[in-house]
C-alpha positions, 0 to 999 in steps of 0.5 A: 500500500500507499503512503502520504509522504514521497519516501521511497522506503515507506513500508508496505503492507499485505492486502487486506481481508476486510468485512463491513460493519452491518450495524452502519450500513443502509440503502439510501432511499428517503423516507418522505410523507403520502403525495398523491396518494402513493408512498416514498418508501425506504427499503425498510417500510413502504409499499409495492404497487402496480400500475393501477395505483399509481397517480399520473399526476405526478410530472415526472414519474417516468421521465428520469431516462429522458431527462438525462440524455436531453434535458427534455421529459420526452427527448431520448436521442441516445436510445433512440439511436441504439445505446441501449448497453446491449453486450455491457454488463452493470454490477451491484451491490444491494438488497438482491432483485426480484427475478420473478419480476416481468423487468427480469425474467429470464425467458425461460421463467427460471430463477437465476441461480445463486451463488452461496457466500460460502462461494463468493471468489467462484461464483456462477455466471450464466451469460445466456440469461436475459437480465440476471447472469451473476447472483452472489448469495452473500446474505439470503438471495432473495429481495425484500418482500415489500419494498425492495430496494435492489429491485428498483434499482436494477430496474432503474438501469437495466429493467425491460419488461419481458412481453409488454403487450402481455403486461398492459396495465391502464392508464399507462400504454403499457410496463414498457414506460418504467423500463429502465434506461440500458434496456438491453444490458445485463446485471451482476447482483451480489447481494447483502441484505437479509430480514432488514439487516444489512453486511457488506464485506470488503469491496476489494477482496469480495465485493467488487471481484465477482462482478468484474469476473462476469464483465462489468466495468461500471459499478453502481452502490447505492447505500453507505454508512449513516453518520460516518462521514470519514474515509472507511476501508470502502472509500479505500476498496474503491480508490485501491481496486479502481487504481488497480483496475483503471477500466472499472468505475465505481458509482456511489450514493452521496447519501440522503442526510443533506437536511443535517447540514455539510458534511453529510456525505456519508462513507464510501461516498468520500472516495477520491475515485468514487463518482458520488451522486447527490439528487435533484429535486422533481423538476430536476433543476433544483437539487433535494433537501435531503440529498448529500452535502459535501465538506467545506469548499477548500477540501475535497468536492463532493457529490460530484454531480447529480442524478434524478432522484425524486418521485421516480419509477421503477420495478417492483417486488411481487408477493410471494414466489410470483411472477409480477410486473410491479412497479415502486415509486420512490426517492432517494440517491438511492435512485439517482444512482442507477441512473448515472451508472446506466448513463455510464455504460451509454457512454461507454458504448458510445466510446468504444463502439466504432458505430457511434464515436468511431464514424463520428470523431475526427480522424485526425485525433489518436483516439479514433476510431479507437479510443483504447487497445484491446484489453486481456479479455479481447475488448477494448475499454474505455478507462474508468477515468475517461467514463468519469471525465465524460460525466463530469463534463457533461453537467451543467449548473443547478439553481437551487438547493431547496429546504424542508421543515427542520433543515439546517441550510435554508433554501439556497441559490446556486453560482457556477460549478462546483461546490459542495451542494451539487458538485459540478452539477447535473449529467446531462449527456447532450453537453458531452456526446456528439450527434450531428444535426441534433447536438453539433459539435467537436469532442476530443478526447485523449485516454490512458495519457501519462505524466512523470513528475514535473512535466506539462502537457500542452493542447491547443484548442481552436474556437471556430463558434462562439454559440458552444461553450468550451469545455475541457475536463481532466480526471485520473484515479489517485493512488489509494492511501489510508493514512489520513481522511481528508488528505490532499491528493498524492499525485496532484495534477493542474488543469489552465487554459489560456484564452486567445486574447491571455486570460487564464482560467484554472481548474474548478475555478481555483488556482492550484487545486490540491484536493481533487483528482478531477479539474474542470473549466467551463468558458460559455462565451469563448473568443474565436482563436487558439486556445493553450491548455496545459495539464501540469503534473506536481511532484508525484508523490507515488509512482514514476507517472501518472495516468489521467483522461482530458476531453475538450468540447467545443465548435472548433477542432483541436490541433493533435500535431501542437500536442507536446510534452515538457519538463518544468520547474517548481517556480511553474506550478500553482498553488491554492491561496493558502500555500501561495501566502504561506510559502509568500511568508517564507514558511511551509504549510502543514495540514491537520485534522482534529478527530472525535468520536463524539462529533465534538464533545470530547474537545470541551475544555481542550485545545491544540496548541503548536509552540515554538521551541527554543532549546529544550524549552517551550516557546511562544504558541503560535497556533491554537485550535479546538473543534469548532462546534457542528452547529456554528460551522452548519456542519451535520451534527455527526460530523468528526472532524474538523479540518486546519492548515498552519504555515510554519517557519524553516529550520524550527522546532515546535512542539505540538500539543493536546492541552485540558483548560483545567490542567494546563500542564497536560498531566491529566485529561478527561475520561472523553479524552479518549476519543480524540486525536490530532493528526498531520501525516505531512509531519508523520504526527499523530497525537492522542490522550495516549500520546500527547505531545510531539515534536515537529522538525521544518527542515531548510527546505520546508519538509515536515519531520523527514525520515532520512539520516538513520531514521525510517518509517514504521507505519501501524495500520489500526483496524476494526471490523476487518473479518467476515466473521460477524462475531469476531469483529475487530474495533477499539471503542478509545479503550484500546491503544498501541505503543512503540517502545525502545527495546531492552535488547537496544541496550538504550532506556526504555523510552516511550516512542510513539502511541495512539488509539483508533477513533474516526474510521475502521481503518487509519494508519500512523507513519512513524519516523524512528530511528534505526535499531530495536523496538518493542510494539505492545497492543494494549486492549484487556480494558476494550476486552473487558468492557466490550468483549472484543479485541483491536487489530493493528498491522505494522509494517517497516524496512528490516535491518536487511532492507526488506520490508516485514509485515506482521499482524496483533490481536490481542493484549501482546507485545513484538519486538522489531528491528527497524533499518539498517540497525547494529544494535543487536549485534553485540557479539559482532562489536566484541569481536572487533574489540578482541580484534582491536587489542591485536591490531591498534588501527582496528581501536578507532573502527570498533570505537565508532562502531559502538557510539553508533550503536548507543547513539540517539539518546537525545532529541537532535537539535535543530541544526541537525535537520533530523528529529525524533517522530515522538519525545520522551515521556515518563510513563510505566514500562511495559 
């Protein structure tokens, strides 16, 4: 795995077999009051209908599918022109799906057959099935006998009522109406709901495999983690599969919590390389109070666009082991999920087919007529990346965010895309899919395209008619990384254009974005003339390239012999308005997160302070901080964490610090202390009530702590729920923390090195800058035992004295000693040796005396002259 920081020797770490934690996990349909007669139903309560007790009063019942494409109620030019995802297959993971449902059937009128979770890494595909060629069985195989909400959503995107004529049901010409919109592409279920109750399993290692198996490149999720609105281990399935598999795209809800305030998204809606879905109100233009609202504008965007999500049609579940032709209203991001996945797999079509993209493109562009190379499997696909950056591009601007009684936000009038309400606004195929003579216009597109560090791709544009707006949209998957939640990206790219005429407009209309692994401009009155686009590439932080997909849509053309890469300085590249002012101070800017459990609580009467040091003693503060109240910050009242920079001078210590208004000397804390942490993994910091203080070093050149000159990176892992086995979940509750101590066999004191405790997700990591030499790691969880009766899980990870990495996994109350680097301090019969050598030969003495005081050395903190610092102070404490 990945880490944050651009060191070549950060330990990596095993794959991992994560489950999910049912307890947090819900499909994200809405629960509203009776309209017109007929319910919004939940996947929990609700009802199923059929046609005839459905009220056509409702204007936009059906007309999610032609509303996507057009922008019209009735207007549907992609289908009409045969994208209707025949040979693509759509994955899910949801409630399972009635395939006894006219919109399923198989011709045969057989069930698709299950595959038991027992099963799950072979499962059984039946290619020759009309709807359904994959059901993996992971809870009961069967849908819900009400409301199903996998049901509706499998409708939504690939219902087609078999025989319609047979299904006619009045007022409605007849089932075909609620077909959903890639009428002829099939489904991969897996399924994860039994008798209400819910268990999602690693997406990674069990979700996501199966389906891709059975061909799927587009993946839709509509449920998450109520009240969590952190990075989880599925935010990083997504990231971490998608990065490994750059044809698969997965598409998740945003969640239906909006009405809380910001930071409503919930998990795994805040993956990096998830396309996450917010959803429009009924007349599609204005987006739903409930639908979720993204963190602080300066962080990472999130929805990233919006889909049809209110008062929607789809199939429906039958009574009992019965063929029906039901179908459900409902309204949710549950909905507008589905929708934009389908939409996913029209694009796709479209790209890949030379029927469509392949007689339409210019052929003077290098991805005609064929977009990508074959694949292993023989096709050619489409990135999932390319798929994203076409529906991103695609959107257009919102006007309002509406409010319901009780709301936190009032009603709010929208400005330019993106923001954290509707990302960069709603998909509208029409905006970024050529037809001629019914939307006339030149799209370029340039897949699987690669940057190395420091380097800039340069394109020019011609605008031949200032009628069309032109767009240019740039996206690529960010490699995954667990440290941290809200982390600024690791490989960071910048999209400008230059106009004709010299005005320079930025990606997502912030110069230097650091946050998102997507840019977009948007100009709607271009000039006629050539326009510069430059794609810049920042120091990578992974790897030795990175991959990313550009479209450009304009009336004009782009001239593909002008296209050329080159190298660049650090003095050319942009930063966001905090970093340009920080660095404009001479200093570097530091990110840091406070954390709490408690959404806040915990930090009543507690702060965080940065001081500076001046010797071995502490100097001014220079910063202090405390959770700002959820309300104050019209944050969602479940929101965790709250987000901070500080700009810090070069070649300076500080010391940061958690601090306790009633004790300011720190001896003691509260007992809710144990749900908070600060974090910084630029500084490699993590503190806690188990590990209050810390010392950061800025280097000359404005690095934070760095891991070099006898130093190296141990990284612990700390995981919860991290098995299959429900009874034997893994979590921490702040009453289980690890240690890192200097080891008795060093031959050093006994020193506490490090320390911290899981208190936001199900997975976090700490990188922890040490010197070389011995160690003792100790888990400590006999209180969690006793209290809750389950055990914490850490992984740890490091370069051995031999260079190699080592790995190993605790559970349970224990204790490990380590070798970290290229250590001698367990060498001691080696040293005496050379000592026995010396007596002999005096030229030896002087050999065997360094080699000793390297041995015993790193008994203080280096001062500041030294450029190097310990990752951790020394503190008084119980050994082990």
């Amino acid at each position: 795995m990945n880490s944050i920081h651009s060191d070549d020797n950060v330990p990596a770490y095993p794959k991992r077999a994560r489950g999910g934690n049912k307890d947090c996990m819900l499909f994200l349909a809405s629960v509203a009051v009776m309209t017109h007669g007929v319910s919004h139903v939940s996947v929990h309560e609700g009802l199923h209908m059929n046609t005839e007790s459905v009220d056509t009063t409702l204007a936009n019942a059906t007309d999610q599918n032609a509303w996507i494409q057009s922008g019209d109620h009735t207007d549907t030019p992609y289908t009409d022109i045969g994208l209707d995802g025949k040979g693509y297959v759509l994955g899910m993971i949801d409630s399972g799906v009635d395939d006894l449902s006219c919109y399923f059937i198989d011709d045969t009128h057989e069930r698709t057959t299950r595959t038991h979770r027992s099963n799950y890494a072979n499962p059984i595909t039946e290619p020759h099935r009309r709807k359904i060629i994959q059901y993996v069985a992971f809870a009961d195989g069967i849908p819900d006998e009400t409301f199903d909400h996998g049901t509706w959503c499998s409708g939504a995107s690939v219902g087609k009522c078999i025989n319609p004529k047979d299904h006619h049901r009045p007022p409605y010409r007849s089932a075909e109406q609620f077909n959903g919109l890639i009428t002829e592409a099939k489904l991969a279920m897996f399924d994860v709901q039994a008798k209400g109750h819910m268990y999602v399993p690693s997406l990674y290692s069990v979700g996501f495999p199966p389906a891709y198996a059975a061909g799927a490149r587009v993946h839709s999720n509509s449920w998450g983690c109520r009240g969590i609105a952190s990075y989880t281990s599925y935010a990083l399935d997504i990231d971490e599969y998608m990065y490994e598999h750059p044809d698969f795209l997965v598409v998740v809800a945003a969640g239906n919590d909006g009405a809380a305030g910001m930071d409503s998204v919930m998990s795994p809606g805040v993956s990096k390389s998830a396309l996450t879905i917010g959803a429009s109100a009924e007349n599609h233009n204005e987006i739903v109070s409930f639908s979720g609202i993204g963190q602080e504008f300066r962080g990472m965007i999130k929805p990233d666009v919006i889909g049809p999500g209110s008062n929607l049609m789809s199939a429906g579940v039958g009574t009992g082991e019965k063929e029906s032709c039901n179908v459900q209203l409902s309204s949710g991001t549950s909905m507008a999920t589905p929708i934009v996945a389908a939409s996913a797999i029209i694009v796709k079509q479209y790209l890949e087919h030379t029927s469509y993209w392949g007689s339409l493109c210019n052929t003077t562009y290098r991805s005609c007529p064929h977009v990508a190379s074959k694949g292993k499997d023989g096709k050619r696909h489409a990135s999932g990346t390319l798929l994203k950056a076409i529906l991103v591009h695609s959107a257009t601007d919102m006007n309002k965010l509406l409010a319901e009684a009780g709301s936190t936000l009032p009603t709010t009038n929208l400005t330019e895309p993106p923001d954290r309400f509707q990302g960069w606004g709603q998909v509208m195929l029409k905006n970024a899919l050529p037809l001629p003579g019914y939307f006339d216009y030149d799209l370029y597109i340039a897949d699987y395209e690669s940057l190395e560090s420091l380097t800039r791709r340069t394109y020019k544009a011609t605008v031949l008619h200032t009628s069309q707006a032109l767009r240019v949209s740039v996206v690529w998957n960010d490699p995954p990384n667990v440290v941290w939640a809200a982390k600024m990206l690791l490989n960071d790219i910048d999209l400008m254009v230059i106009s004709p005429s010299g005005q320079v407009f930025y990606g997502n209309n912030r110069r230097g974005d650091e946050f998102n692994p997507l840019e977009r401009v948007v100009i709607h009155k271009p000039e006629k003339g050539v326009y510069t686009v430059h794609v810049t590439a920042k120091k990578l932080a992974m790897g030795s390239e990175q991959l990313y997909s550009i479209v450009i849509t304009s009336k004009g053309y782009v001239d593909e012999s002008a296209t050329a890469v080159a190298r660049i300085s650090a003095e050319d590249l942009n930063y966001d308005d905090n970093t340009r002012a920080c660095m404009m101070q001479g200093g570097s800017l530091i990110r840091l997160q406070l954390e709490d459990w408690k959404a806040g609580l915990s930090w009543r009467d507690m702060y965080f302070t940065l001081s500076k040091m001046e010797g071995s003693q502490v100097g001014e503060t220079v910063f202090i901080r405390t959770f700002t109240s959820n309300h104050d910050k019209k944050d969602a009242l479940t929101n965790r964490v709250d987000r901070f920079s500080a700009c810090l001078q070069p070649k300076t210590n500080y010391i940061a610090r958690i601090n306790n208004l009633a004790a300011m000397s720190g001896e003691v804390l509260p007992d809710n202390s144990k749900y908070i942490r600060v974090v910084s993994p630029g500084c490699k910091m993590s503190l806690s009530s188990y590990w209050r203080s810390q010392t950061l070093h800025i280097s000359g050149d404005g690095e934070c702590n760095r891991c070099d000159n006898g130093f190296s990176p141990l990284r612990v892992v700390m995981r919860a729920n991290v098995t299959d086995d429900d009874y034997a979940e893994y979590t921490w509750y702040g009453d289980a923390h690890y240690e890192v101590w200097t080891s008795k066999l060093s031959g050093k004191p006994k020193t506490l090195m490090a320390a911290s405790t899981l208190v936001l997700s199900d997975e976090e990591a700490d990188v922890l800058c040490l010197p070389n030499g011995e160690y003792d790691i100790v888990l400590h969880d006999k209180q969690l035992f006793r209290n809750h009766n389950k055990h914490a899980n850490i992984l740890v990870s490091g370069p051995n004295s031999e260079g190699r990495q080592f790995h190993f996994e605790m559970t349970h109350h224990g204790r490990k000693t380590i070798t970290l680097g290229e250590s001698h301090s367990g060498n001691w019969p080696y040293i005496w040796y050379l000592v026995i050598i010396a007596v002999v030969v005096v030229l030896a003495i002087a050999t065997a005396f360094f080699v000793r005081r390297r041995a015993s050395g790193y008994s203080q903190i280096p001062t500041a002259d030294s450029g190097t610092v310990f990752s951790g102070r020394q503190v008084e404490m119980a050994h082990p």
